[in-house]
C-alpha positions in Angstrom: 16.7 -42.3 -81.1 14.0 -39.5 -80.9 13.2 -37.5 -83.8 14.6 -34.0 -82.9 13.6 -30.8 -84.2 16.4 -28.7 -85.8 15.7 -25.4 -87.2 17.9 -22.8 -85.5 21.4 -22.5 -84.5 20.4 -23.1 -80.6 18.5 -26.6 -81.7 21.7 -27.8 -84.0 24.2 -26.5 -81.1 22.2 -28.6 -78.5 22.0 -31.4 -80.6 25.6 -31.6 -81.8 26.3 -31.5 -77.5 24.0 -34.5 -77.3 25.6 -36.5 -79.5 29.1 -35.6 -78.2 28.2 -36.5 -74.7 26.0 -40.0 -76.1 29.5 -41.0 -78.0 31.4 -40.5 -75.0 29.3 -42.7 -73.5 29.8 -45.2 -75.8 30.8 -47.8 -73.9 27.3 -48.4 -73.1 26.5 -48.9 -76.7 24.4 -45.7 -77.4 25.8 -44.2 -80.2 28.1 -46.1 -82.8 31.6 -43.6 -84.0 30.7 -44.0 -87.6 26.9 -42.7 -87.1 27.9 -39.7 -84.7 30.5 -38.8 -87.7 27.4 -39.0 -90.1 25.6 -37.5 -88.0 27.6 -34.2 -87.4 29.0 -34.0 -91.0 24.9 -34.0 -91.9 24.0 -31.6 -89.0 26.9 -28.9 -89.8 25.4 -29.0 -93.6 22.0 -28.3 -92.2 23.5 -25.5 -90.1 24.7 -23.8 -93.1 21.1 -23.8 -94.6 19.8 -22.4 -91.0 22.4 -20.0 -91.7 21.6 -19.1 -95.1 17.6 -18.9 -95.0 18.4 -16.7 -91.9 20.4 -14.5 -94.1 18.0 -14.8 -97.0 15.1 -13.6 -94.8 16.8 -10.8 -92.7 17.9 -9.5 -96.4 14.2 -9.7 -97.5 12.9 -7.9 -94.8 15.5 -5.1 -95.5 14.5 -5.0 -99.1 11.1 -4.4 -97.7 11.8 -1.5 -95.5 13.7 -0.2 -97.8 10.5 0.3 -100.5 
């Protein structure tokens, strides 16, 4: 497996579809169940930091304006 690169919504959302289509797939032995779990229980906790640092910077560059 590749190294991706995850660091907006649009990367995780892609990824997420990629490993939905690889498990169905499975039969060919791509993607083992267990890891795609792992996989998109640790890729929906990165999305909430995507989320949050999104957050945290748009708030920041309010503050800013607002000064």
């Amino acid at each position: 497996m590749s190294k991706k690169r995850l660091k907006t919504i649009d990367d995780v959302r892609r990824y997420l579809a990629d490993l939905i289509n690889r498990l169905e797939e499975s039969t060919s032995g791509k993607v083992d169940g267990a890891l795609a779990g792992r996989l998109a229980y640790i890729s929906n906790i990165l999305l909430g930091a995507i989320k949050d640092s999104d957050i945290e910077r748009r708030i920041a560059s309010l503050e800013d304006r607002m000064k």
